[in-house]
MARVEX-670383 format. One record per residue (C-alpha): x, y, z. Coordinates in steps of 0.25 Angstrom, whole numbers. Example, Ala and Ser with C-alpha at 12.3 -4.5 7.8 and 13.67 -1.06 7.14 Angstrom:
! MARVEX-670383
{{49; -18; 31}}
{{55; -4; 29}}
***
This chain:
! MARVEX-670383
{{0; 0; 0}}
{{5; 14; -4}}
{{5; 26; 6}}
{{-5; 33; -4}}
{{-14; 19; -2}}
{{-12; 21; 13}}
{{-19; 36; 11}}
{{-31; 30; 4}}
{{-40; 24; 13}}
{{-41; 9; 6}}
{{-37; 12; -8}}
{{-28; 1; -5}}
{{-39; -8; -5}}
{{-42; -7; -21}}
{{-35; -17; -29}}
{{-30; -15; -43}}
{{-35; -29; -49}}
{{-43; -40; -46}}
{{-31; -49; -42}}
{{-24; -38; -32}}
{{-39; -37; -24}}
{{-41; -52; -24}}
{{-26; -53; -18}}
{{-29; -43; -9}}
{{-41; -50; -3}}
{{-35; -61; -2}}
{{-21; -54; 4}}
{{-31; -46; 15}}
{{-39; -60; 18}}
{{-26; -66; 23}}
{{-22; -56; 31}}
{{-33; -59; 39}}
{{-32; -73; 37}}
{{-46; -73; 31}}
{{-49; -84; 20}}
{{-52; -79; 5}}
{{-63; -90; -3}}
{{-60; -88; -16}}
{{-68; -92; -28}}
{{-59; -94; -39}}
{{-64; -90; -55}}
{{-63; -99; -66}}
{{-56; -88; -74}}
{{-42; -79; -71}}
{{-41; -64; -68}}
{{-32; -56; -80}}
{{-18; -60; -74}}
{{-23; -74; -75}}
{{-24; -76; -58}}
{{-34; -82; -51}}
{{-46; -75; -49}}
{{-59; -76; -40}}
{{-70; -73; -31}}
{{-66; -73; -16}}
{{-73; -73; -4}}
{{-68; -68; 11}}
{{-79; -73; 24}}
{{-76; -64; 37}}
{{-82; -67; 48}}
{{-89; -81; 56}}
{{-93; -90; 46}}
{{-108; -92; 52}}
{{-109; -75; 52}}
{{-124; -71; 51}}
{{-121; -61; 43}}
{{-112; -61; 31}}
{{-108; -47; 24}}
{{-104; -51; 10}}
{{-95; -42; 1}}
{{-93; -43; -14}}
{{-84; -37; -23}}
{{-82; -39; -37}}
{{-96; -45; -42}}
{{-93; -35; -53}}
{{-78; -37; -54}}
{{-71; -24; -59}}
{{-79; -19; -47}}
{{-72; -26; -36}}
{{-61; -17; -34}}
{{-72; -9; -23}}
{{-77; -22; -17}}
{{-63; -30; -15}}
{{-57; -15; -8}}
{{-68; -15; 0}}
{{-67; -29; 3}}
{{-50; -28; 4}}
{{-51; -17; 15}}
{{-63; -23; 21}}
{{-52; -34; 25}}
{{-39; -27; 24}}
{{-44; -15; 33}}
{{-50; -26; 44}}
{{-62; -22; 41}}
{{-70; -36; 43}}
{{-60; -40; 54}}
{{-70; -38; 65}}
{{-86; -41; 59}}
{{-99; -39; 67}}
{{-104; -53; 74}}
{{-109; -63; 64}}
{{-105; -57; 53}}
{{-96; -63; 39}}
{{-92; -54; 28}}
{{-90; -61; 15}}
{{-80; -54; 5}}
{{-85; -58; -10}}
{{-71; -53; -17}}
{{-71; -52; -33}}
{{-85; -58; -35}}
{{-82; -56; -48}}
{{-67; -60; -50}}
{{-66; -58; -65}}
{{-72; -48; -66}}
{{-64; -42; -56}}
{{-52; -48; -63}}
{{-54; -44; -76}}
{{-59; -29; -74}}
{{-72; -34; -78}}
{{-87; -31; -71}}
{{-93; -43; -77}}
{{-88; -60; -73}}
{{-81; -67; -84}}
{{-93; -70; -89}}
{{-98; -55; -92}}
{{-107; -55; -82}}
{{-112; -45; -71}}
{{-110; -53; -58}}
{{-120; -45; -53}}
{{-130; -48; -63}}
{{-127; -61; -62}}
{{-137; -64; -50}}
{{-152; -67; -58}}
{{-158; -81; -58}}
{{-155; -86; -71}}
{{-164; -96; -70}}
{{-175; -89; -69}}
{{-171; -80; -83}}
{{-162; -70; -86}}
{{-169; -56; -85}}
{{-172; -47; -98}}
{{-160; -38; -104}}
{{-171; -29; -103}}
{{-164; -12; -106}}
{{-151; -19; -108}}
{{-153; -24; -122}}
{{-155; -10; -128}}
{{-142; -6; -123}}
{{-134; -20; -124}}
{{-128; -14; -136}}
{{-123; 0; -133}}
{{-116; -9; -121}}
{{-108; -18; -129}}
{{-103; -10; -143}}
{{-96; -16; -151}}
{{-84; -8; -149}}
{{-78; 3; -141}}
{{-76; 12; -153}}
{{-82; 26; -148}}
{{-91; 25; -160}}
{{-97; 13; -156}}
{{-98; 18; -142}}
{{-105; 31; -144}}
{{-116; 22; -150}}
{{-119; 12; -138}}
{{-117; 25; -128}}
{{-129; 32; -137}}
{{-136; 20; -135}}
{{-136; 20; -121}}
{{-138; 34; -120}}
{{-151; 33; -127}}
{{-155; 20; -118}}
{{-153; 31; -107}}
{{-160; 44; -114}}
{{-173; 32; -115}}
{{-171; 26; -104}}
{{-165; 33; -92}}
{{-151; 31; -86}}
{{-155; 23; -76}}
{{-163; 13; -86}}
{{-150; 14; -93}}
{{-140; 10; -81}}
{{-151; -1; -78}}
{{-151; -7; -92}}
{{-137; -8; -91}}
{{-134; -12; -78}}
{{-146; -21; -72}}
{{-141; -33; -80}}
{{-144; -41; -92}}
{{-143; -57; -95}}
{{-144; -56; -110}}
{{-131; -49; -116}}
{{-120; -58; -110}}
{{-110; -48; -119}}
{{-115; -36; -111}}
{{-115; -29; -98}}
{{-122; -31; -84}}
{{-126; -45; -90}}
{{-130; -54; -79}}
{{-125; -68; -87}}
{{-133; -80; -89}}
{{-131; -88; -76}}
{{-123; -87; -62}}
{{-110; -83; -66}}
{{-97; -89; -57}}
{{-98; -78; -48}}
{{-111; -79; -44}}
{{-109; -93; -42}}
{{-98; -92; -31}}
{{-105; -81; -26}}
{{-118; -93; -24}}
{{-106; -101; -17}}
{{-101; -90; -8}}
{{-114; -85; -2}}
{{-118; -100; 0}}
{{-104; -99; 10}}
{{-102; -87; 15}}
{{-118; -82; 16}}
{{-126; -92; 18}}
{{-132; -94; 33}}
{{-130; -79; 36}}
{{-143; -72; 43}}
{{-140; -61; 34}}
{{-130; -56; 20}}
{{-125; -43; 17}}
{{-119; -40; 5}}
{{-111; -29; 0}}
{{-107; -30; -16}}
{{-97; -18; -21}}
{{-99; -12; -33}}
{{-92; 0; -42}}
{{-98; 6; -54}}
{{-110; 15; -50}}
{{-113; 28; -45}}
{{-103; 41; -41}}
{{-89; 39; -42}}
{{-85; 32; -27}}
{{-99; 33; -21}}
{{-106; 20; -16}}
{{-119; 14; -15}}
{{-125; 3; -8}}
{{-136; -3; -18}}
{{-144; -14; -13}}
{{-156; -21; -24}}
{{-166; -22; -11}}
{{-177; -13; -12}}
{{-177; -2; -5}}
{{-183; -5; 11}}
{{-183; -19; 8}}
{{-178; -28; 19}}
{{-164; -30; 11}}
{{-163; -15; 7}}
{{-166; -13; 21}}
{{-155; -21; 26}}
{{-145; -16; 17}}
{{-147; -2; 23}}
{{-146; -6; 37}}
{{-132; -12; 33}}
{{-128; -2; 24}}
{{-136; 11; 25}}
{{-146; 18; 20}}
{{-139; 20; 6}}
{{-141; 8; 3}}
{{-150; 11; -13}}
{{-159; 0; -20}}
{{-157; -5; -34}}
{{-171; -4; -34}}
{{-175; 9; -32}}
{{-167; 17; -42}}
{{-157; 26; -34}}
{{-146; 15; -35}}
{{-135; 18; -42}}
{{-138; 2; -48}}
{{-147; -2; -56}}
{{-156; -14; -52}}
{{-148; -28; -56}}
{{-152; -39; -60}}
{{-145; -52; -53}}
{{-135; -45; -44}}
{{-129; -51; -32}}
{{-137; -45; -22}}
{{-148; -51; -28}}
{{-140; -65; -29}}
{{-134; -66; -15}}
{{-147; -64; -10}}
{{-152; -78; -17}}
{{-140; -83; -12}}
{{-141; -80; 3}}
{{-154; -81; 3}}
{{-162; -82; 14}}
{{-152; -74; 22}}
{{-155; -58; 20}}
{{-146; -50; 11}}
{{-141; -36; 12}}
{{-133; -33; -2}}
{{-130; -20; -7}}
{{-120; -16; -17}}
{{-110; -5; -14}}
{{-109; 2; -28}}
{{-98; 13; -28}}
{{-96; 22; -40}}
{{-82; 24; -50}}
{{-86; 31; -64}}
{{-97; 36; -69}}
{{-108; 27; -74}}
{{-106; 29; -90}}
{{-90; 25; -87}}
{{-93; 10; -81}}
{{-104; 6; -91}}
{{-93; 10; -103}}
{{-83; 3; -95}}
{{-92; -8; -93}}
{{-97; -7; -108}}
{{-82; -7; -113}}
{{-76; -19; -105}}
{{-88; -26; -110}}
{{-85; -24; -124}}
{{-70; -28; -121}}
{{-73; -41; -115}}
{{-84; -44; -126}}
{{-80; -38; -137}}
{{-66; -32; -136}}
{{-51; -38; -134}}
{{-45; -39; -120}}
{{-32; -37; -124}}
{{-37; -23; -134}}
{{-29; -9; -130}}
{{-42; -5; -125}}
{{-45; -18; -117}}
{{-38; -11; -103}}
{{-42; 3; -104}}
{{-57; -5; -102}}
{{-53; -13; -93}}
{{-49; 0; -85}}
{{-60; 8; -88}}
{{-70; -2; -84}}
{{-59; -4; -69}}
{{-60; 11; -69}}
{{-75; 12; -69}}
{{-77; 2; -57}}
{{-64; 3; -49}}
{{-58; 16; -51}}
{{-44; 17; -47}}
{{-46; 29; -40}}
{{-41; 30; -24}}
{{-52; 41; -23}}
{{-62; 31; -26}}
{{-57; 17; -20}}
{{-57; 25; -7}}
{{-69; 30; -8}}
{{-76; 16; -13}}
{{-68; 8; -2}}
{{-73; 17; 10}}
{{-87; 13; 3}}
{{-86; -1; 4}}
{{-80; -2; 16}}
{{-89; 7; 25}}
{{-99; -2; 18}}
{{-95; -16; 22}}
{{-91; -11; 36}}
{{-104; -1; 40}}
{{-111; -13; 36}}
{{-104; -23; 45}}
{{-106; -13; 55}}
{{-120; -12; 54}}
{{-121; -28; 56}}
***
């Protein structure tokens, strides 16, 4: 650590890639001789190392309460979740928890995404759009179709791509922003090729996350969740979104854990959308009938038209372009930038977010 680290109250705690987090983790377990579980992927992050999904229980294995922590479900953005998790540990945070109380650290849910500088698994698909019952039928494209194109263009000549923002400017003149951010965003299971696409079955991640909860969740009295996320909303501001309506019995909960800020998906002052299949929604099936509190702590970076073209450009690169192109890591960087900037104004800022979080939640239990 540099003496200019030391001045910034955690900056220390962001990582640089996905391999220096993970080692990190596992470098911060040990000092405390706390066991790491890991999950291991199929596939290999870009320096051809092991990559995976690991999981860290503190606490008495019978607690009846379990705080769950996950970062990463959308890879690129587990940069905030796995500092928040790293000082959580590092800073001795969880060395002393309330009675009957386990925190479960969910680290790199996502691992190649987080690897690969990617939102999406190796299967192009939004982990957290992943969570529907696909036996029951995949829901509609419904607004997503008429904007499916200007999303994928065939190129990124400036040409080309003053055609498909046109396009999406006249879905928004028609339609309203927020029907646009909504078509984009909620999640689609008809265009494997393109964004937010939820996939066509339980992808490995979901999977391990089934096995997890099954260990680590099941037999609590109650869950709490907390799932960080970058992306939306003022630059290094933070909200705590929960999809329980407002003054139902879960919303309510989440409230009492996490304050009175806590906004619903469902009533349209969310900086979310509503989506379709997301974790919440699945670890609720999964820890069922046990209560859960879930809320997503969503901190902002760039301003909303900067992430969906840097979503909209690494989409064409991985489906359409060359990895190995000139202009394959200035995307690559774009896209890091527009969900982890590497900024010390804002990991500071983020970091204080997450951790006043988890902690003012213990607290409160």
């Amino acid at each position: 650590m540099t003496d200019s680290d030391r001045e910034r109250p955690g900056h220390h705690h962001f990582s640089p890639d996905y391999a220096t987090a993970r080692n990190r983790l596992v470098a911060a377990c040990a000092a405390r001789q706390w066991t790491v579980e890991s999950h291991r992927h199929p596939l290999r992050g870009p320096d051809g190392g092991p990559i995976a999904l690991d999981v860290v229980r503190v606490g008495p294995a019978g607690a009846r309460r379990r705080l769950a922590l996950f970062a990463g479900t959308h890879g690129v953005e587990g940069y905030f979740g796995s500092a928040v998790i790293h000082a959580l540990i590092a800073d001795g945070h969880l060395d002393s928890l309330p009675p009957e109380v386990a925190v479960v650290m969910v680290h790199g849910l996502n691992p190649w995404g987080f690897a690969w500088t990617r939102r999406v698994t190796e299967d192009n698909v939004d982990l957290n759009r992943n969570w529907i019952d696909f036996a029951a039928g995949r829901p509609p494209a419904g607004d997503y179709a008429a904007i499916a194109e200007a999303l994928l263009p065939e190129s990124l000549e400036p040409g080309v791509l003053a055609i498909a923002d046109a396009q999406l400017r006249r879905f928004a003149r028609e339609h309203g922003l927020g029907a646009l951010q909504a078509a984009i965003t909620r999640g689609q299971y008809d265009y494997p090729d393109g964004l937010y696409f939820g996939g066509f079955g339980p992808g490995w991640s979901r999977r391990r996350i089934a096995e997890i909860a099954a260990a680590h969740l099941a037999g609590a009295d109650e869950v709490i969740a907390v799932d960080f996320h970058t992306g939306l909303g003022p630059y290094g501001t933070g909200e705590l979104i929960s999809i329980a309506a407002p003054g139902s019995p879960d919303f309510r909960r989440a409230e009492d854990l996490f304050g009175p800020g806590v906004k619903s998906t469902l009533s349209g002052d969310s900086v979310s959308a509503h989506l379709s299949g997301s974790l919440d929604e699945g670890l609720a099936g999964l820890v069922a009938p046990c209560p859960l509190a879930f809320v997503a702590l969503e901190v902002g970076t760039r301003d909303g038209q900067a992430v969906i073209a840097g979503l909209r450009d690494d989409n064409w690169l991985h489906l359409r372009g060359r990895l190995d192109a000139p202009e394959a890591k200035a995307i690559r960087a774009r896209l890091k930038d527009a969900f982890a900037p590497d900024e010390p104004e804002w990991q500071d800022r983020v970091l204080a977010l997450g951790v006043a979080c988890v902690t003012g939640a213990l607290s409160r239990l």
